[in-house]
N, C-alpha and C positions, 0 to 999 in steps of 0.2 A: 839562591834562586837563579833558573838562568834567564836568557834575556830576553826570548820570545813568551816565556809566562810572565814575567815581570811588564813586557810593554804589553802584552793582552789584559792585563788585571787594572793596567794606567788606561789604556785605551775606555776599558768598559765604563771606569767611573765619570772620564770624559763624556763619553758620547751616549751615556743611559737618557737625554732628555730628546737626541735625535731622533726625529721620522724618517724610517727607512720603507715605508710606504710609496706609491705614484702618487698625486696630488692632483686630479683630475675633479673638475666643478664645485671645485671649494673644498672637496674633501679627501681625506687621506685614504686610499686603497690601496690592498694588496695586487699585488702581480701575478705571476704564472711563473713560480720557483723563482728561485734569490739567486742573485749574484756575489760574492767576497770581493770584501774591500782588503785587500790586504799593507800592510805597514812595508812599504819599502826598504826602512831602515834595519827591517832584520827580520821580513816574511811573517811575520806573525797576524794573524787575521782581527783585522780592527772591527768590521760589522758586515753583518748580510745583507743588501738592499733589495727593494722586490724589484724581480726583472718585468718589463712593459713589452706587451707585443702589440704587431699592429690595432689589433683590435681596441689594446690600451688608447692607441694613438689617434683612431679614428674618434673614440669618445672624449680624449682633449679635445680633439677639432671642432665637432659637435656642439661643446662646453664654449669654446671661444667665441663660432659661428654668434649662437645664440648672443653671447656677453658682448659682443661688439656695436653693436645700433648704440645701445644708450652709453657706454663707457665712450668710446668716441662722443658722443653728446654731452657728455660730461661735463660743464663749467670749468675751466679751466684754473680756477681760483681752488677749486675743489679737488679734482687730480692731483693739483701741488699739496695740498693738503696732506690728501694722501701721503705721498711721497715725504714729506718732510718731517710725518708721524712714525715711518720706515727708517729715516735718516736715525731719529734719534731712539728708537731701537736700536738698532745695529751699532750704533755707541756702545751702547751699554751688555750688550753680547761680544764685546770683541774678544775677551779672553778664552769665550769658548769654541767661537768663529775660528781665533788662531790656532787654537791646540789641535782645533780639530784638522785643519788643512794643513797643520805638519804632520797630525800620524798619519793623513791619507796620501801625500803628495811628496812625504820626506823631505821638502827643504826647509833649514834651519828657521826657529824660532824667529830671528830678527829680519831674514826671509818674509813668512807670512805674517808680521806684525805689519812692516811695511806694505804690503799687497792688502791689507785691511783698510790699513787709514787711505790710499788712494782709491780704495772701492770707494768709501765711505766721500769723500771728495767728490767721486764722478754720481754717485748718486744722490749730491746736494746739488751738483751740479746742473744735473737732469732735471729736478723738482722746482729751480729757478730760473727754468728756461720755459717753462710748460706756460706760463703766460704770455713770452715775447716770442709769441709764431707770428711775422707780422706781412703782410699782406702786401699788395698797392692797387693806387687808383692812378689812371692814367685816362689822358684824351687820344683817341685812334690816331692815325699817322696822318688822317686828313680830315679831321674832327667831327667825325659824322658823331659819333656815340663814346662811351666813358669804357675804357677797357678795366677789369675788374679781377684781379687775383687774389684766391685766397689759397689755401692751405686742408685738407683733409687727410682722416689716418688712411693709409694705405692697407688695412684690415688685418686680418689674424695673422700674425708671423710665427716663423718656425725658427728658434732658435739653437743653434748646435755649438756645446761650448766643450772647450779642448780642458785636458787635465793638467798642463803646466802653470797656468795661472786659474785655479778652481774659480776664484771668488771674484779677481776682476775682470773674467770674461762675459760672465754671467750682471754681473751691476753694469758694464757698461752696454751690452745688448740691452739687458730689459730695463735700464733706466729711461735709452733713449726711447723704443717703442710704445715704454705705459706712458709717458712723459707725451709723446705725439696723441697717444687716442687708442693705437693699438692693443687687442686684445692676444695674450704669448702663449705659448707653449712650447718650452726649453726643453731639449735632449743633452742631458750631461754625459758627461766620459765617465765612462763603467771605472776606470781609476779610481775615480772622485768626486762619487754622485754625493757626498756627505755634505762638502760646502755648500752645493747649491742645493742643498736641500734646509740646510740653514738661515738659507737666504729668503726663499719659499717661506720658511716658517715667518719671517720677517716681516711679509711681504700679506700673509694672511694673518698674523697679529696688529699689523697694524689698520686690516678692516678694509682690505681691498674688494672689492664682490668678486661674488662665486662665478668664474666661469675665465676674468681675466688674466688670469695667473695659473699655468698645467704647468705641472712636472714631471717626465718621464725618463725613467733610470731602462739599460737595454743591452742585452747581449748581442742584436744583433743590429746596429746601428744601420745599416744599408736598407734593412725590412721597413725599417719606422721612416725612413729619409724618403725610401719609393712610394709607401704606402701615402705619405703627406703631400710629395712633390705634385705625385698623378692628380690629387683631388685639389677641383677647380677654384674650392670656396677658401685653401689658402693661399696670400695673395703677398706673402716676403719670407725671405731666406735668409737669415744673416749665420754665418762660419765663420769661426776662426780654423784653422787647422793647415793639414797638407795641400800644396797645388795637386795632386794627383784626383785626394775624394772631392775638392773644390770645384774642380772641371766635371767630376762627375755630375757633382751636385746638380751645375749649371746646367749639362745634359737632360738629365730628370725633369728638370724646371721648365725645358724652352718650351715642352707643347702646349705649357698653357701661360707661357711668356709671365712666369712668377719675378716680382720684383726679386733683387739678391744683391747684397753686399759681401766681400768675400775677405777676407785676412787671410792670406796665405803664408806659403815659403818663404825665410829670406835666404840671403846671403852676403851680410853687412860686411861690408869692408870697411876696416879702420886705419886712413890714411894717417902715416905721421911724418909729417912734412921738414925739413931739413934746420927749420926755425923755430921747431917746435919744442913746448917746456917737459923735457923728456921725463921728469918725477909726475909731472900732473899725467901724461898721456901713459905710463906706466900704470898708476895709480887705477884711471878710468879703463884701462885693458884689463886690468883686473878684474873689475864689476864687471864690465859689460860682458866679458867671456866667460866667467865663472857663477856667474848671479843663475841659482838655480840648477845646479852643476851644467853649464850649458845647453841648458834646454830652454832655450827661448827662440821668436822668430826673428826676435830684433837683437841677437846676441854677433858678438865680433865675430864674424865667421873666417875672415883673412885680414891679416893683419899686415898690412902693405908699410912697411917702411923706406924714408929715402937712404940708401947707402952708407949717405957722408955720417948718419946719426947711427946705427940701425946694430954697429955694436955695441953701443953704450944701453942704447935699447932693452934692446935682445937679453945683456948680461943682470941689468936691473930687473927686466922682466921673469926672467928665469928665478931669479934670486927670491923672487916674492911669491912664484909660485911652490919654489921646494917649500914655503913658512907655511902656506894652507893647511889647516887640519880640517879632518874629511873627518864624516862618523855621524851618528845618530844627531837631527834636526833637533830635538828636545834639552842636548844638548849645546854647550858654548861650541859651537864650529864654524870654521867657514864655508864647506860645501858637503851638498848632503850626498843621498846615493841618485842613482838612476831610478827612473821609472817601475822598473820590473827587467827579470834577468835576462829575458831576451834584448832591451833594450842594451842592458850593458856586454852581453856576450858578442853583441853585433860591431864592436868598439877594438874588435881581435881584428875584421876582415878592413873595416875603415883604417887602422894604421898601417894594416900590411899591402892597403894601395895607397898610403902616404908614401909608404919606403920607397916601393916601385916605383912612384913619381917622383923619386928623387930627395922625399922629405928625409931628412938627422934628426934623429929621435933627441932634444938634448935634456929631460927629465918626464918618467912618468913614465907610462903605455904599459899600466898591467891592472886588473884588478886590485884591490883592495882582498885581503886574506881576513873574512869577520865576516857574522852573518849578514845578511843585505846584500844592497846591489850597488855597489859602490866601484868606483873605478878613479884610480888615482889621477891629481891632473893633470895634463899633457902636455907638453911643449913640442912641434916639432918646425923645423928651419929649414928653409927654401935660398936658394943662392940665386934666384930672378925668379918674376912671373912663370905661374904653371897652369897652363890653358885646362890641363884635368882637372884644376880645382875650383874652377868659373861656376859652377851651376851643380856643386855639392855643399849642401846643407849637412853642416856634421851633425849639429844636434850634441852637444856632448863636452865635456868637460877637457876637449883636445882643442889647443891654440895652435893655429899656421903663421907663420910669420915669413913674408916673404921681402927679402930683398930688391929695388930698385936702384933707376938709374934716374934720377928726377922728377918733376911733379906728372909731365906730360906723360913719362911711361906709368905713373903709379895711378893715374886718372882712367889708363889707356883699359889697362891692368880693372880695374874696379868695375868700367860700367862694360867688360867683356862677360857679362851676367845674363840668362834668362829672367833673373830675380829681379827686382827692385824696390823692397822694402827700405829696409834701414841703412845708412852710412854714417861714415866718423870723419870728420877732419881737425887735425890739430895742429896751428900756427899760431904763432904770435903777432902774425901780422892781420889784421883786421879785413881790410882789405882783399888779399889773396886768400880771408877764408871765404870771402864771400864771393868770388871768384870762381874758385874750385866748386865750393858748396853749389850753385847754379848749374856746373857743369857736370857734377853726379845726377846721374837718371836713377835717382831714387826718390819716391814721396817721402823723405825725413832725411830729414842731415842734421846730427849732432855736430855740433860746434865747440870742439874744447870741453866736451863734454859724452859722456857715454852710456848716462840715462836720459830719455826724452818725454817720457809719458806722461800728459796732465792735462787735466777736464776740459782748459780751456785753448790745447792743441787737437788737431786733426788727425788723428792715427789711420796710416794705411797706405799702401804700395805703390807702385805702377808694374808693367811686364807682365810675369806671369806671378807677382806677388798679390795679386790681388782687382776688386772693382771696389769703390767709395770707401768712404772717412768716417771713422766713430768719432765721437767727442767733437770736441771744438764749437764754434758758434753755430755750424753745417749740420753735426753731427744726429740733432733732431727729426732734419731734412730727409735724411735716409729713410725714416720710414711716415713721410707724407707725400702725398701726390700733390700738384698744383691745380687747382681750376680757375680754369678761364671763364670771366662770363660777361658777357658783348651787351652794355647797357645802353638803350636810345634814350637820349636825352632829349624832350621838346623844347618846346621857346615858353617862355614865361606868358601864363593868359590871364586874363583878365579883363576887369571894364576897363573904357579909357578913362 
């Protein structure tokens, strides 16, 4: 059998229980023609979803409009409810959950196992936050009256979720906004409308009402994002994705000054400092550069080394990159393919302005020869700082590694960034990492460490990485407004 019939015959029996329908006012509708999902790991077509046009999109809106007065009004005891009857769903779906966002997204089994269970975390997370929105009372500044804040949803949000992590873009958008009052409607990545469509199913099994919860699948993302932004009655934007469509988005937005949170580009730089435990900071450049064959925003994207370490480094590092095996996610691997072939044939012209810039290739930089989109991993080595490589997001399964000359140049080197998502620093010394850490201009600094992601941290940028923080104890915040309200207090009356 060969092995685009063989993963189409795996795929169908997976994914026979999926709705590849929109999911607009409770209920599952077709589209206006299908779009293919296709299996990255070897092009074979996993499912048809139906494509959404504006018009789809206008009747999410319509669906939200209406659903939001009483779902915002909603008992807060009762939303959690909700949400905690979704929680333990999605337990008990995770084996299909995962299979399904490896045949749509290609990364390895043990990949999306983990991007499950931390969904599954941030939307417990959500459902026990939904009662502690807390408020204050305060006397005015010259005590005339009782100053009075509380907390409202900030109304129907638009959410646009990227295709590198299907499942936990989409849980931690719409955990935090159903979680506030908010009434959603999610536009998935045409990659990998299947996860969030699973989610969806989640989401309306466990008995959420008709109208708070749209799902729109789209060929032409721009149409759905114009059509939403321009209309007055949606009132938040939350994106994960590129700073390029993010700036866009923001543009769209300003004429009717729509709330928006944005998760952008990164371009993490992973210091490793002259004291640092080079098997562990090895170990951690591994994950964090290769997790998802690097396609992530918070992936190493320059690996800044001090000198005095940097060929012990370098040679350990290399060493554990030739051991990767690459291949089909369903299988035992460590890295899967690319996206789609464009993505990976764009990975010719990214190493041949490595060269130019001076990069040595020291393993890797060809495709993979097998069906799929696969590109072997990459190493290549820099002899100092290279200002070309300040404000390029590779995106990709190729490591930089650049040589310094101590902390101050490798500091110098790091925030010479438009970016400022993610960063790394590795020392032994306690102290100087909190030193250093302070002095990167990034929102996130990993510490001796090279995953950071978790319910009860603040995920998100500064620069052109990004505006506001998902998760964390804030992460709620994002999609409520504050009201103010100016209480007169009299004097106590009464008989004498």
């Amino acid at each position: 059998m060969d092995v685009q019939a063989g993963s189409r015959q795996t795929a169908g029996m997976d994914l026979a229980a999926v709705r590849t329908e929109l999911f607009i006012d409770g209920e599952w509708r077709p589209g206006d023609g299908l779009i293919s999902v296709v299996n990255p790991a070897d092009g074979s077509l996993v499912a048809e979803v139906a494509n959404g046009t504006p018009d789809h999109a206008r009747l999410a809106l319509d669906a939200a409009v209406r659903a939001q007065d009483a779902w915002g009004r909603l008992a807060p005891r009762a939303r959690a409810g909700l949400m905690h009857a979704a929680h333990r769903l999605m337990l008990e779906r995770e084996d299909v959950i995962v299979r399904t966002m490896t045949l749509e997204s290609g990364k390895p089994l043990t990949e999306s196992r983990a991007e499950f269970r931390l969904s599954a975390d941030f939307l417990l997370w959500f459902a026990e936050q939904v009662a502690h929105v807390h408020g204050t009372y305060a006397t005015s500044s010259h005590g005339g009256f009782r100053v009075v804040v509380t907390h409202q949803p900030v109304g129907p949000s638009l959410l646009i979720t990227p295709w590198n992590f299907p499942l936990l873009m989409i849980v931690r958008k719409a955990g935090a906004a159903l979680a506030a009052g908010c009434t959603t409607i999610t536009k998935t990545a045409q990659e990998t409308p299947l996860t969030g469509a699973l989610f969806v199913q989640v989401l309306q099994d466990a008995g959420f009402p008709k109208g708070v919860v749209n799902l729109i699948h789209t060929r032409d993302s721009s149409a759905i994002s114009q059509n939403l932004l321009r209309d007055g009655r949606l009132r938040k934007v939350s994106f994960t994705g590129s700073t390029r469509v993010g700036s866009l988005l923001l543009a769209l937005g300003a004429e009717n000054i729509v709330n928006a949170s944005m998760e952008l580009g990164g371009d993490g730089p992973f210091l490793v400092l002259d004291d640092a435990d080079i098997e562990l900071a090895v170990d951690q450049a591994i994950i964090c550069k290769f997790r998802n064959a690097g396609q992530a925003c918070v992936a190493a994207n320059r690996i800044i080394v001090d000198r005095k370490v940097e060929r012990d480094f370098t040679e350990r590092f290399v060493g554990k990159v030739k051991a990767l095996t690459v291949g089909n996610g369903l299988d035992a691997v460590d890295v899967g393919p690319m996206i789609s072939a464009k993505q990976r044939d764009r990975l010719y012209d990214t190493l041949n302005d490595l060269k130019r810039a001076g990069g040595a290739v020291l393993t890797g930089g060809r495709a993979v020869q097998r069906p799929g989109f696969f590109f072997e991993p990459t190493v290549v080595r820099f002899d100092g700082p290279n200002e070309a490589l300040c404000n390029n997001e590779l995106f990709a399964p190729i490591a930089t590694i650049f040589a310094v000359d101590g902390v101050e140049q490798a500091l110098d080197f790091a925030n010479e960034s438009r970016y400022g998502l993610a960063s790394y620093v590795f020392t032994r010394d306690l102290t100087r990492a909190v030193a250093v850490g302070e002095r990167l201009e990034f929102g996130m600094v990993g510490i001796n460490r090279g995953i950071m992601a978790d319910p009860a941290a603040p995920f998100g940028g500064t620069k052109a990485s990004g505006i506001g923080r998902e998760a964390g104890h804030d992460g709620i915040y994002e999609f409520l407004e504050q009201k103010y309200m100016a209480l007169t207090v009299g004097e106590i009356g009464g008989a004498a």
